[in-house]
N, C-alpha and C positions, 0 to 999 in steps of 0.2 A: 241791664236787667231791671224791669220793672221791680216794685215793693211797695206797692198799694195791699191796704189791708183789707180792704174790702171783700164782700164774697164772692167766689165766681159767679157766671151767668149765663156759661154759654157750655160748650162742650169741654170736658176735663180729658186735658191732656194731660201726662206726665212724664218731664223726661228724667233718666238715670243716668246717664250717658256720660256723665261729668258732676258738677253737684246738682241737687236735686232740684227739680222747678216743677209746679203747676201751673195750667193756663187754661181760658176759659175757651180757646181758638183765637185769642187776639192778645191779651199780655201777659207774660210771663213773668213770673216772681218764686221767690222761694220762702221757706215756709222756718220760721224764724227761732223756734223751738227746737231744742236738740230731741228730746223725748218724743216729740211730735213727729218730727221728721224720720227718725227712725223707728214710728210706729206707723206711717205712710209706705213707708220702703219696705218693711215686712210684710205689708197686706199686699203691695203695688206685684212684688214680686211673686206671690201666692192669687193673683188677681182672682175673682172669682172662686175661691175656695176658702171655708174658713179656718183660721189660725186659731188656736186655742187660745184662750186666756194663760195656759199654761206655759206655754212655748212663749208666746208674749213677754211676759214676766219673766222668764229664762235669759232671751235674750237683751231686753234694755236694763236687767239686773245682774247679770252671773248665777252666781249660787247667791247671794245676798241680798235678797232683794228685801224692801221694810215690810215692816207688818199691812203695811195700808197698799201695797202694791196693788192688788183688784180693785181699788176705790181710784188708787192714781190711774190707772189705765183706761178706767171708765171718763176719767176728768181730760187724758190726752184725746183719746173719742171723741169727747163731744166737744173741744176747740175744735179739732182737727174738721171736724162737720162743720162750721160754721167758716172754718178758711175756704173747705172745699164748696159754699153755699147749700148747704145738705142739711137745714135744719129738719127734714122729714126723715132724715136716715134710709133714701133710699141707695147712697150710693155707699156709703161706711155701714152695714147694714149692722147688728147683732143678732147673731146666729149662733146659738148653745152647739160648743163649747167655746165661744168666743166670737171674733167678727169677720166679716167679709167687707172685702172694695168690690163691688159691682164694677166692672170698666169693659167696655167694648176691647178688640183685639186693634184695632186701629188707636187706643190711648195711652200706648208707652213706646216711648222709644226702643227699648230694647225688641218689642215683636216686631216695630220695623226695620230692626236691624236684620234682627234672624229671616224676614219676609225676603228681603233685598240681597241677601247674600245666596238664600234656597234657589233664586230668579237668576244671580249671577254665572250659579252652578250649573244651573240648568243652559244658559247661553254656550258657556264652556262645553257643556257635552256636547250642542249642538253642534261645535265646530263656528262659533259667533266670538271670538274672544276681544271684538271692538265692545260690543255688547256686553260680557263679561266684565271686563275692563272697568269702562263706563259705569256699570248696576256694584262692582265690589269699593270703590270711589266713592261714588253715592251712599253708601253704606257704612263705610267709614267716616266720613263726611259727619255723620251724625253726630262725632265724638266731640266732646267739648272739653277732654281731658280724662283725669283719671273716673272712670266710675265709681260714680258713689264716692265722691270724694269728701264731702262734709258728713259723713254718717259717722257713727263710733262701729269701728270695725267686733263688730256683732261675728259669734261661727257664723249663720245665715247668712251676713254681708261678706265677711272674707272668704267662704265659699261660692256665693254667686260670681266676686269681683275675679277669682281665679280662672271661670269658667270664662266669665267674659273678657278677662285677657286671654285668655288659649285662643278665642273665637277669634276674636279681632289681630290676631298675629297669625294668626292661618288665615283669614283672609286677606292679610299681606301679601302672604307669601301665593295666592290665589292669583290678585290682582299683578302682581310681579310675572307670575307665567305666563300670565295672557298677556301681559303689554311684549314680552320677550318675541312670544307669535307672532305679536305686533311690526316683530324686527326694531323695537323700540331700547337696544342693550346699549348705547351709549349713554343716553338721557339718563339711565338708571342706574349707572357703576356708581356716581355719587351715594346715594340712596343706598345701594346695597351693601357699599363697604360701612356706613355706620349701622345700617341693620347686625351687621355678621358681627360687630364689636359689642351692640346691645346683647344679641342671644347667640354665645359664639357656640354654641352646644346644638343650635337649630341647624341638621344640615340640607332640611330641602333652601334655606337662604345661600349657605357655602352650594347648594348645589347652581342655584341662579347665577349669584353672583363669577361661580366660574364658566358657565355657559356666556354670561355678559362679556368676561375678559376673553374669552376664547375668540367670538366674537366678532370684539372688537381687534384682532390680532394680537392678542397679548398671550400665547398660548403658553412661554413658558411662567408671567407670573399667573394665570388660574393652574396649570400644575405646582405650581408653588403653594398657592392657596391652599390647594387637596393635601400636601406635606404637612402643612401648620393645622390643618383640621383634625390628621391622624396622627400627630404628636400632641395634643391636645387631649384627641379621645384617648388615645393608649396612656397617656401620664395621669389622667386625671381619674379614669372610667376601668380602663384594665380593657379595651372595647376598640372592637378595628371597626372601619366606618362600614355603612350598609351597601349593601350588593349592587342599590342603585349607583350611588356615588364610585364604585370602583369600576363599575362597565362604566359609567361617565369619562373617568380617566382612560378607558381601554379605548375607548372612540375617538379620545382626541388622540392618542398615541397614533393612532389608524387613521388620523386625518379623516374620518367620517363627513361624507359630504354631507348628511344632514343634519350635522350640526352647524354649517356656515351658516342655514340657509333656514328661515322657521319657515313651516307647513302652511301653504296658502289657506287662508279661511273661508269655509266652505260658503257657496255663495248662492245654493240651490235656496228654492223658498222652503221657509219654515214649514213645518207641518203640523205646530202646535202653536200658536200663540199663547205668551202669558199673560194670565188674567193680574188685575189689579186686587181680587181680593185677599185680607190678609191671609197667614198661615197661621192656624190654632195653635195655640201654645201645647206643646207634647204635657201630659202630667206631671207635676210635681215629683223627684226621685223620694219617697219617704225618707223621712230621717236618719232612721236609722231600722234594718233587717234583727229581727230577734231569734236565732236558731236557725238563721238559712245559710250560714257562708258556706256550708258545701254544696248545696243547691243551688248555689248564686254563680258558683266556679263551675260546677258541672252545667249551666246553663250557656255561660257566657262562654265556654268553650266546644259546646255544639254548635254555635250559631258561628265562630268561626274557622269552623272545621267545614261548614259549607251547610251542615244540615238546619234541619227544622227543630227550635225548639219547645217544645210541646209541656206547657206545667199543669200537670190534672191534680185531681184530688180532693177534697171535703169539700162541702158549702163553709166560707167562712175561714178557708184555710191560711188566706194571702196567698191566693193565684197570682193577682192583678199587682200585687205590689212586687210579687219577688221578680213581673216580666218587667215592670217599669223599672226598677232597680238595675236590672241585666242590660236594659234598654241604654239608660244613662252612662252604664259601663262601658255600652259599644260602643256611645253616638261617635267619636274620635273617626272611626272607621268608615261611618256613612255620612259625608259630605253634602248630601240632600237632605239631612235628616230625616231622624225617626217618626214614624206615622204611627197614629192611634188609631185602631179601626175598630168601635163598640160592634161588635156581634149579635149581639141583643136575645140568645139562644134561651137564659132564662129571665128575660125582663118581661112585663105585662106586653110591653107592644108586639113583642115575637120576634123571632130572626130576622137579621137585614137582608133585604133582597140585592139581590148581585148589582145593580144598579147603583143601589144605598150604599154599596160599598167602593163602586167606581167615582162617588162625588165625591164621598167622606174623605177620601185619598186623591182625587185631585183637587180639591179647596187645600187640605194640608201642603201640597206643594205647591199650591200657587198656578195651579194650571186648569185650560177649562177641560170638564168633563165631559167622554165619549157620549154619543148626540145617546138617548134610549134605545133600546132596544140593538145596541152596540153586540155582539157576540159578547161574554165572561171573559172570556182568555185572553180575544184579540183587545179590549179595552183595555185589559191588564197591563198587557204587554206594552200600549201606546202611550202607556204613563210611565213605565217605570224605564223605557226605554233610552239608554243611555245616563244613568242616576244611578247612585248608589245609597239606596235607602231602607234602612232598616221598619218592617213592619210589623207593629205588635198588633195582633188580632186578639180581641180583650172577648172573653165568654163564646167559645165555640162548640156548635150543638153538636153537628155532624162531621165527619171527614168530607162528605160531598160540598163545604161550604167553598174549604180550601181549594180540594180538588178543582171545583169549577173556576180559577183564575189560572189554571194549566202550571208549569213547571216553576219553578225558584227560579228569576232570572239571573242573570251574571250580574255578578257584583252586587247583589240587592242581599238580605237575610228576613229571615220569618221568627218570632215569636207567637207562641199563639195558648189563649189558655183556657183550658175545659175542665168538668167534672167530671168526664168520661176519658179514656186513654185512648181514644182516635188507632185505635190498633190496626185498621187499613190504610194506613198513612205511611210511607213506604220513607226511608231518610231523613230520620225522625227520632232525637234521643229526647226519653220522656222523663221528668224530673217529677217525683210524688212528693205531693206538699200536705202534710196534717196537721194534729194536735201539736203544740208544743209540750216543750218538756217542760220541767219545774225550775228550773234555773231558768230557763228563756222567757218565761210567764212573769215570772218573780223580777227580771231587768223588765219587762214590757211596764210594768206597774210603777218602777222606782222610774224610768223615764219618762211617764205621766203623770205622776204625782208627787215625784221626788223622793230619791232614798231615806230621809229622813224620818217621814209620815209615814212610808210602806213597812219599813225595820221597828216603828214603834210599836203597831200593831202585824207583827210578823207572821203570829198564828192565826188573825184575823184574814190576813192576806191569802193565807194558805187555803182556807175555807171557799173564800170568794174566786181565785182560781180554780177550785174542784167544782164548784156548782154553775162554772164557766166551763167546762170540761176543757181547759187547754186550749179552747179555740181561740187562735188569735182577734175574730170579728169580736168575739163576746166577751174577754179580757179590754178588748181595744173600747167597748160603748161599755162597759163599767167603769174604765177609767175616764172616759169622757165625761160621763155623771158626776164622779167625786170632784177631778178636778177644780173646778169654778166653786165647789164648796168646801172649803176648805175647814169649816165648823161644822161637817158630817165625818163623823169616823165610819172607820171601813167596816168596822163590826154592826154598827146598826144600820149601812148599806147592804152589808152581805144578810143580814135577817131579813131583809127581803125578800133575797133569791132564796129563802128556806123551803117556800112552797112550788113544789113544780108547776102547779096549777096557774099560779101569776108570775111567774121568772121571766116567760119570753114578755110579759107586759112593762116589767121593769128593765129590759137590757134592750132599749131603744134610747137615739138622743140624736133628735135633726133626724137627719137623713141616712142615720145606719140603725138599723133594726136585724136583727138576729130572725126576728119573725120572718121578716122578708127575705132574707137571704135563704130560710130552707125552703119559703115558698114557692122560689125558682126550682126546687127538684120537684116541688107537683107541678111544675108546669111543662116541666121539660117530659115528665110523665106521658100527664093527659096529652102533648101535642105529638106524642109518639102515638095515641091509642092505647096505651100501656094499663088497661084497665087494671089486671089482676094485679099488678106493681101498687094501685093506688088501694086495692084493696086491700092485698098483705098489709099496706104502709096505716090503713085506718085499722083491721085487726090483730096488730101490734100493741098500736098503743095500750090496747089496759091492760095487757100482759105487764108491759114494765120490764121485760127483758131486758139486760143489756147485753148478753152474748145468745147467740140465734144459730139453729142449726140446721143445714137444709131439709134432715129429717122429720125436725119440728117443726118448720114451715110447710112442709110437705102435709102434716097431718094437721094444721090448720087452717089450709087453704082445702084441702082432698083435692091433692093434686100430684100426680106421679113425680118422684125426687126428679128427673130431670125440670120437668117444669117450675117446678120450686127454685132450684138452682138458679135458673135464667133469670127468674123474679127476683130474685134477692139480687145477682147482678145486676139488675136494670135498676135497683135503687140505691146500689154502691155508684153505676154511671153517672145518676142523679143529685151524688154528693150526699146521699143520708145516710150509707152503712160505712162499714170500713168491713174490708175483707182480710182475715187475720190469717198467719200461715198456719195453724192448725186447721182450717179448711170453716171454722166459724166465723162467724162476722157478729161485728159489733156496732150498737144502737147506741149513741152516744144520751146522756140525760136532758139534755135540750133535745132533740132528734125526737126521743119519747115522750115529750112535752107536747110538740106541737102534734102530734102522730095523734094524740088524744083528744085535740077539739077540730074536727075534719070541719066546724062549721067557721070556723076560720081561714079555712085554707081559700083560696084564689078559686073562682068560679074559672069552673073548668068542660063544664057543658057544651060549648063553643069550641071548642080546643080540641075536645076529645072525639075519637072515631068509633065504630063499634067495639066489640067488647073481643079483643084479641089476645087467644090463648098463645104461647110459645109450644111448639110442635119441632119431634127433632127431626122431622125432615126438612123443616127452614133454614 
């Protein structure tokens, strides 16, 4: 290994894979600072999103970090820019609340690990397992040893290094099947008997390695093997081995002729080629969930129970994060991995067209996408066919969006998440995400600013989650603002938000705005046609109501209590009210805020269709 200290010049690789190295496309060196290097490796694996100052300092300190810790972080920054040749900061960027690594998906090793493995999987299904084989090798190959090995095992690092050992022993045990297909079981009893001693608790390895001895003629020591695996589990676990491994022994009992003999490898031509581009990194899992573990369990247990899971509920609520979270809980199960599919239902550009969604989801796997003008269902179908891949659909307007990619295929699951409850969506448990409570607001605060600073000023804190109304967006970008300033107390940040009139001005930072996020419910409005929704929503505001009744909306709009009704639900769909079980609904104080300056809201003239009453024979 190179150890020139010079600055890069050429394209920034970085690999993880063993100890840390960057390269410019020609030599490779590591990067000589302990600080330094585990302030690359934080950002490397966060690639393009930024890391807080706060999280930062968390992790290359503990709980102790020194007083100058924001001044040192900014001083690892800017060596770390001059190793990586970036005295312009475009690729370590600084982005409030902290920094970002700019890097393509082709400059870490770990995405091409995951790229090569998704490619392997994909071969295997095909019935290719030379290919398989071959592409899980290859992928392994990359390892230079333990990951992240010269790092200070940071939570962040010792939870990435767990996940990338799981990955990289499951594609062991991947590439191990396919060479078995292979008819490759002699070569490999070496091999599997020190596997089966490293992880003797793994038993799709006891499962190989006794299909290897079986095999190879050795049928009574792989029943032997299956004895030592379930004196194991039963001593150690309380736990008889799984259904698979016990019909495995029932097969050889029965001399099964297909076990002598592995399944010829299909030899029809492909019907997909894989493409060379990478596979986007799925989202980061948050850190950590504030007031969702039962929405997290009742989520991840829809999804494999077979159905769709569906999280609606407020602008602002943690839709996106509680499906990303649930996501990371399943990946285990979907071997193809998890796909992210933006829906874009209330972004400026507007919904994704069926298309937009047939590429997004084949770049994620790695594969090329049906030609245009492909039928919805039949493209669907042609990707996910033979894969087992989890799909989180992020901001969905309609149930027609879903609907047109036709049924959940086998073996695949859906995630999907709106501000509306998609109620014609038929196989579908729906999980409702809102305000937090006062304990779950109160930990969101101490985890971004540290118990210490949040419990000083306790009653300060109190205030500034009430004129956040509990939303986790709006809690989450006032902690974002104090964070990095650690000589602003909470109390002369929360005099701030005192006035409604400037609140949504102040609870912005980078890229998340409170503003913007309710002005996805005037958009999702207007591109309904939903005129009298946007009306009610502009003769609201200088009411100031917080609880609304359809009878009062009824005489404020002069418009028959049904119609009123509908209206108010079209802007509980739109993520602005909350519908309460006494049959009222509630206007949250950010909601009323922006309800008040309609000359702010999102041009929506374009958007909008004529002026459409709700009629109860619709």
């Amino acid at each position: 290994m190179h150890t020139s200290r010079g600055p890069l010049s050429g394209r920034l690789e970085i690999r993880l894979l063993g100890p840390v190295e960057i390269s410019d496309g020609d030599t490779w060196r590591g990067i000589g600072s302990a600080k330094q290097r585990a302030l690359l490796v934080m950002l490397a694996l966060k690639a393009n999103q930024v890391v807080s100052l706060d999280q930062l300092v968390t992790e290359l300190w503990d709980e102790n970090p020194p007083a100058s810790a924001t001044s040192l972080v900014a001083g690892y920054a800017w060596r770390l820019r001059r190793a990586l040749g970036d005295r312009a900061g475009r690729i370590l960027t600084t982005r409030s609340p902290g920094y970002r690594l700019v890097a393509p998906p082709e400059a870490l090793d770990i995405d091409e690990f995951e790229r090569l493995i998704s490619r392997a999987h994909a071969d295997l299904a095909a019935g290719q397992p030379a290919a398989a084989a071959d592409g899980f090798g290859t992928a392994l190959g990359l390892w230079r040893g333990a990951p992240l090995a010269d790092v200070r095992p940071t939570p962040m690092v010792v939870a990435e290094i767990a996940r990338l050992e799981e990955t990289r022993i499951a594609a062991v045990e991947a590439r191990i099947g396919a060479e078995l297909d292979l008819g490759r079981h002699a070569m490999l009893l070496p091999t599997l008997k020190v596997l089966v001693a490293e992880h003797p608790l793994r038993e799709r390895l006891h499962a190989h390695l006794m299909t290897a001895l079986y095999r190879d003629g050795q049928q009574a020591v792989a029943l032997g093997a299956y004895r030592d695996l379930r004196r194991l589990l039963v001593d150690e676990l309380g736990i008889e081995p799984s259904d698979t491994l016990r019909d495995l022994v029932q097969r050889m009992l029965r001399n099964d002729p297909s076990l002598r003999t592995p399944a010829p490898p299909v030899t029809l031509p492909r019907q997909r080629s894989v493409s060379t581009h990478r596979q986007p990194r799925f989202p980061v899992a948050p850190t950590k969930l504030f007031g969702r573990a039962g929405q997290l369990d009742q989520l991840v247990d829809a999804v494999r129970a077979g159905r769709l899971g569906l999280v609606h509920g407020h602008a602002g609520a943690g839709k996106t994060a509680l499906a990303i979270q649930a996501a990371h809980r399943l990946a285990g199960g979907y071997p193809d991995g998890p796909v992210f599919v933006p829906m874009g239902a209330s972004t400026p550009a507007g919904p994704a067209e069926t298309d937009d969604i047939l590429r997004t989801t084949a770049a994620a796997l790695g594969v090329p996408a049906p030609p245009p003008g492909t039928a919805p269902a039949a493209g669907w179908r042609s990707l996910l066919a033979g894969r087992r891949v989890l799909v989180v659909f992020d901001d969905v307007g309609t149930a027609g969006q879903i609907r047109a990619l036709g049924p959940l295929p086998p073996g695949c699951g859906y995630i999907a998440t709106t501000r509306s409850g998609l109620t014609t969506l038929d196989g579908t448990t729906r999980v409702l995400v809102g305000a937090l409570g006062r304990d779950e607001a109160f930990d969101m605060l101490r985890a971004h600013l540290g118990a210490d600073r949040v419990d000083a000023e306790r009653h300060a804190a109190a205030v500034l989650i009430g004129r956040c109304d509990h939303l986790p967006v709006a809690v989450r970008v006032a902690a974002a603002r104090l964070a990095p300033r650690p000589n602003w107390t909470i109390e002369s940040f929360t005099a701030r938000l005192a006035d409604p009139a400037t609140r949504l001005d102040v609870l912005v930072c980078e890229t998340m705005s409170v503003r913007e996020c309710l002005a996805g419910g005037v958009r999702l409005l207007a591109r309904r046609g939903d005129q009298l929704a946007l009306r009610a929503l502009r003769q609201l505001g200088p009411l100031d109501r917080q609880l609304v009744t359809v009878t009062g909306l009824a005489a404020l709009l002069h418009q028959p209590a049904f119609t009123a009704e509908v209206t108010v639900e079209h802007l509980v769909d739109a993520g602005l009210a909350e519908a309460l079980a006494d049959g009222r609904y509630r206007f949250s104080g950010l909601v009323r805020a922006f309800a008040r300056e309609p000359d702010r809201w999102p041009a929506t003239d374009d958007l909008t269709e004529p002026d459409r009453v709700p009629h109860p024979g619709r």
